[in-house]
C-alpha positions in Angstrom: 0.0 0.0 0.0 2.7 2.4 0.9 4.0 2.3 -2.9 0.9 2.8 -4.0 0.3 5.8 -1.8 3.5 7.4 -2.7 2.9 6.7 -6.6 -0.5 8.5 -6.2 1.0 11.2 -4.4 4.1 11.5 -7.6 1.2 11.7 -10.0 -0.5 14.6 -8.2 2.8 16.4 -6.9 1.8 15.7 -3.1 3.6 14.8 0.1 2.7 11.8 2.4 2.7 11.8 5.8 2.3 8.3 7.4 0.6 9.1 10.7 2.1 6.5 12.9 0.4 7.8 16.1 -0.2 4.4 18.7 2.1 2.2 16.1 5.3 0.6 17.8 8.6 1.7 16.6 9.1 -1.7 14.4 5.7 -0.8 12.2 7.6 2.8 11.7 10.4 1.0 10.6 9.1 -1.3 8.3 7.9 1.8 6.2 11.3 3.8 6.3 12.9 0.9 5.5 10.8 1.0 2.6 12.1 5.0 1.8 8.5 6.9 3.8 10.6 9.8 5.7 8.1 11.8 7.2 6.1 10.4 9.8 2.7 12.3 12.0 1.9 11.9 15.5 -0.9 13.4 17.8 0.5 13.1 21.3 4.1 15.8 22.3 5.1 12.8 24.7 4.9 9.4 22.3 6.6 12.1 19.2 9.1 12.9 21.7 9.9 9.2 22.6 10.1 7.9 19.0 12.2 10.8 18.1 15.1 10.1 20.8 14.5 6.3 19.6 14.1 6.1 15.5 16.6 7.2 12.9 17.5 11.2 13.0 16.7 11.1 9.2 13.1 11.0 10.0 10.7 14.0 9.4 8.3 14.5 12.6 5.2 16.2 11.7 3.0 17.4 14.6 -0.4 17.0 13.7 -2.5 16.7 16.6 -4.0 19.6 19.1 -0.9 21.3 20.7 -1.4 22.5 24.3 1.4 25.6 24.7 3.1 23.8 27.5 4.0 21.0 25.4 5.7 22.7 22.9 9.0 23.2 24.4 9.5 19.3 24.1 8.9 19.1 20.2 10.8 22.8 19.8 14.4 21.3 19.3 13.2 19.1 16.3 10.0 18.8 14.6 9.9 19.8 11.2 6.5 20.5 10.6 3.6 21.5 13.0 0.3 21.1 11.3 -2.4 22.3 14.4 -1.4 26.3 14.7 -5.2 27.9 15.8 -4.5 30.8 18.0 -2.4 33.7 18.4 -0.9 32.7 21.2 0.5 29.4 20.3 2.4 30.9 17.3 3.6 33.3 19.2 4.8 30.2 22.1 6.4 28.4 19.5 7.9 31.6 17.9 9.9 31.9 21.4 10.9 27.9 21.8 12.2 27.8 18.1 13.9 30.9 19.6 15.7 29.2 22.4 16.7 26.2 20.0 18.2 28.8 17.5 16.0 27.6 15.1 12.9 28.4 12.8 9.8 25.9 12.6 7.8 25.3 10.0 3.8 26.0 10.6 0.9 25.7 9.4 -2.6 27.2 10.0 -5.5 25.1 10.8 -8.5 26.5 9.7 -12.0 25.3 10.8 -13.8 23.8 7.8 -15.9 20.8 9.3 -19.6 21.3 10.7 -18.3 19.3 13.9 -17.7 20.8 17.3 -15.3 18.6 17.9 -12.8 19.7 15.3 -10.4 22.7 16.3 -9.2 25.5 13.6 -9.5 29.0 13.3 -12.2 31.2 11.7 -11.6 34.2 9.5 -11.2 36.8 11.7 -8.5 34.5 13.9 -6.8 33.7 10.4 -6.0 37.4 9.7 -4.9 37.6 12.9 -2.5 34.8 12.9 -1.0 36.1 9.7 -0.8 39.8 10.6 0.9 38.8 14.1 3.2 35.7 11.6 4.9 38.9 9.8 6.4 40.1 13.2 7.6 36.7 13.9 11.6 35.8 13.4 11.4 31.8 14.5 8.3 30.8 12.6 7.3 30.0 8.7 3.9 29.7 7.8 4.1 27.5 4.9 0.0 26.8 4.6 -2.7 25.8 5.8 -4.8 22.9 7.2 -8.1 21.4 7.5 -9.7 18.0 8.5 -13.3 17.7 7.3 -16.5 16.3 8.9 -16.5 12.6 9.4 -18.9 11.6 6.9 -20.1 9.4 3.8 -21.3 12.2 1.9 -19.1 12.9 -0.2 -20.3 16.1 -1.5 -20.1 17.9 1.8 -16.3 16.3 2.5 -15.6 18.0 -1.3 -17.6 21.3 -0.5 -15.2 21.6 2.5 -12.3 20.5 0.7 -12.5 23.1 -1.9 -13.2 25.8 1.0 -9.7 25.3 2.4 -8.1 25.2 -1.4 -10.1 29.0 -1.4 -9.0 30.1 1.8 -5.3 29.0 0.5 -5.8 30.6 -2.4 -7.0 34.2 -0.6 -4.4 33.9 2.1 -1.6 33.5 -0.8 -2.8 36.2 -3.3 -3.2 38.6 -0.3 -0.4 38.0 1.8 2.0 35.2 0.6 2.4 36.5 -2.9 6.0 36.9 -3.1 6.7 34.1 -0.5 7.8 30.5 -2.2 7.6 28.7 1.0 3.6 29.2 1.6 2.9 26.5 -0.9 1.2 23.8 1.4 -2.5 22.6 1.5 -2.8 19.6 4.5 -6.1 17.7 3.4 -7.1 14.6 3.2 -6.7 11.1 5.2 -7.3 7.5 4.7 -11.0 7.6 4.4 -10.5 11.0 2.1 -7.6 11.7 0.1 -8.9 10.8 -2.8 -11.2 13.6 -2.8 -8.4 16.0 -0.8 -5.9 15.2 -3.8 -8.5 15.9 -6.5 -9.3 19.2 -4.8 -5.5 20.2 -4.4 -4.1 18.5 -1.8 -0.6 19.4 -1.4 -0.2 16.4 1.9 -1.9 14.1 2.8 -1.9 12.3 6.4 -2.6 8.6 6.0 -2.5 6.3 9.0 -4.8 3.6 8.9 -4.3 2.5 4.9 -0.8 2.1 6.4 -0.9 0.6 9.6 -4.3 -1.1 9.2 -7.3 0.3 11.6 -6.5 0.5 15.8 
């Protein structure tokens, strides 16, 4: 499945991200030792574990909620932090990437599922988060992204889908014009992708195609 995957992905220009959140460290390693690089957990403490224990080669991807307390751990390493929805947890990881001399990689999740349960910003928080990005020395915002209601109907996942790829495409045109590096678009997952890909998916997170269901 993983060649697969990654063929799909070639064919549409896209990156995948094997979320290996709950997986054991041999799972992980059957897929790098298959060439996956970039791997996506939910939880600062197992990421922080598998990091000090898998190959350094590895690209972690923070994709789950991020409480600001927690971000100190993942500061010195992660490359890519998919779950920035407020103000002041750009501006937290702003100042760890500070301490570790480095600049992170963001990007900004914005709300486009009907479900409570789903976290993301709304406009008016989005223009907040890029006005207050532009003052920030340790941080690259490099997209956005979105995770769409849990559903069969497939018109509603595509309806949202295409919502993020406009919200993208207003964010860039207004305010990332002249920057190369805002050029991602995080949508779509195992049950999804398809229709994330097809809508201009630029990564897509795919654990359970992977790892088979928890």
């Amino acid at each position: 499945m993983l060649i697969k995957l990654q063929n799909t992905c070639a064919d549409y220009n896209a990156k995948l991200v094997a979320v290996s959140k709950t997986k054991p460290n041999a799972k992980i390693m059957d897929l790098y030792d298959q060439g996956q690089r970039a791997f996506g957990e939910n939880r600062v403490q197992e990421l922080v574990d598998k990091h000090r224990s898998l190959p350094d080669d590895i690209k972690w991807h923070m994709i789950g909620h991020l409480q600001k307390n927690k971000v100190k751990y993942i500061a010195p390493f992660v490359n890519l932090i998919h779950s920035v929805d407020s103000l002041s947890l750009l501006q937290t990881i702003n100042k760890e990437a500070k301490k570790n001399d480095r600049i992170i990689q963001v990007l900004l999740q914005v709300k486009i599922a009907t479900e409570d349960t789903k976290f993301g910003s709304d406009k008016e928080e989005l223009n907040e988060l890029i006005m207050e990005s532009t003052r920030l020395d340790h941080t690259s915002v490099i997209g956005v992204m979105g995770m769409a209601t849990f559903t069969d109907d497939v018109a509603q996942v595509r309806k949202e889908f295409k919502s993020l790829k406009y919200t993208y495409n207003d964010m860039k045109n207004r305010h990332f014009s002249e920057d190369d590096s805002f050029k991602e678009i995080s949508m779509g997952m195992s049950g999804d992708y398809k229709i994330g890909l097809d809508e201009g998916s630029t990564m897509i997170r795919i654990g359970s195609l992977l790892f088979g269901a928890r």
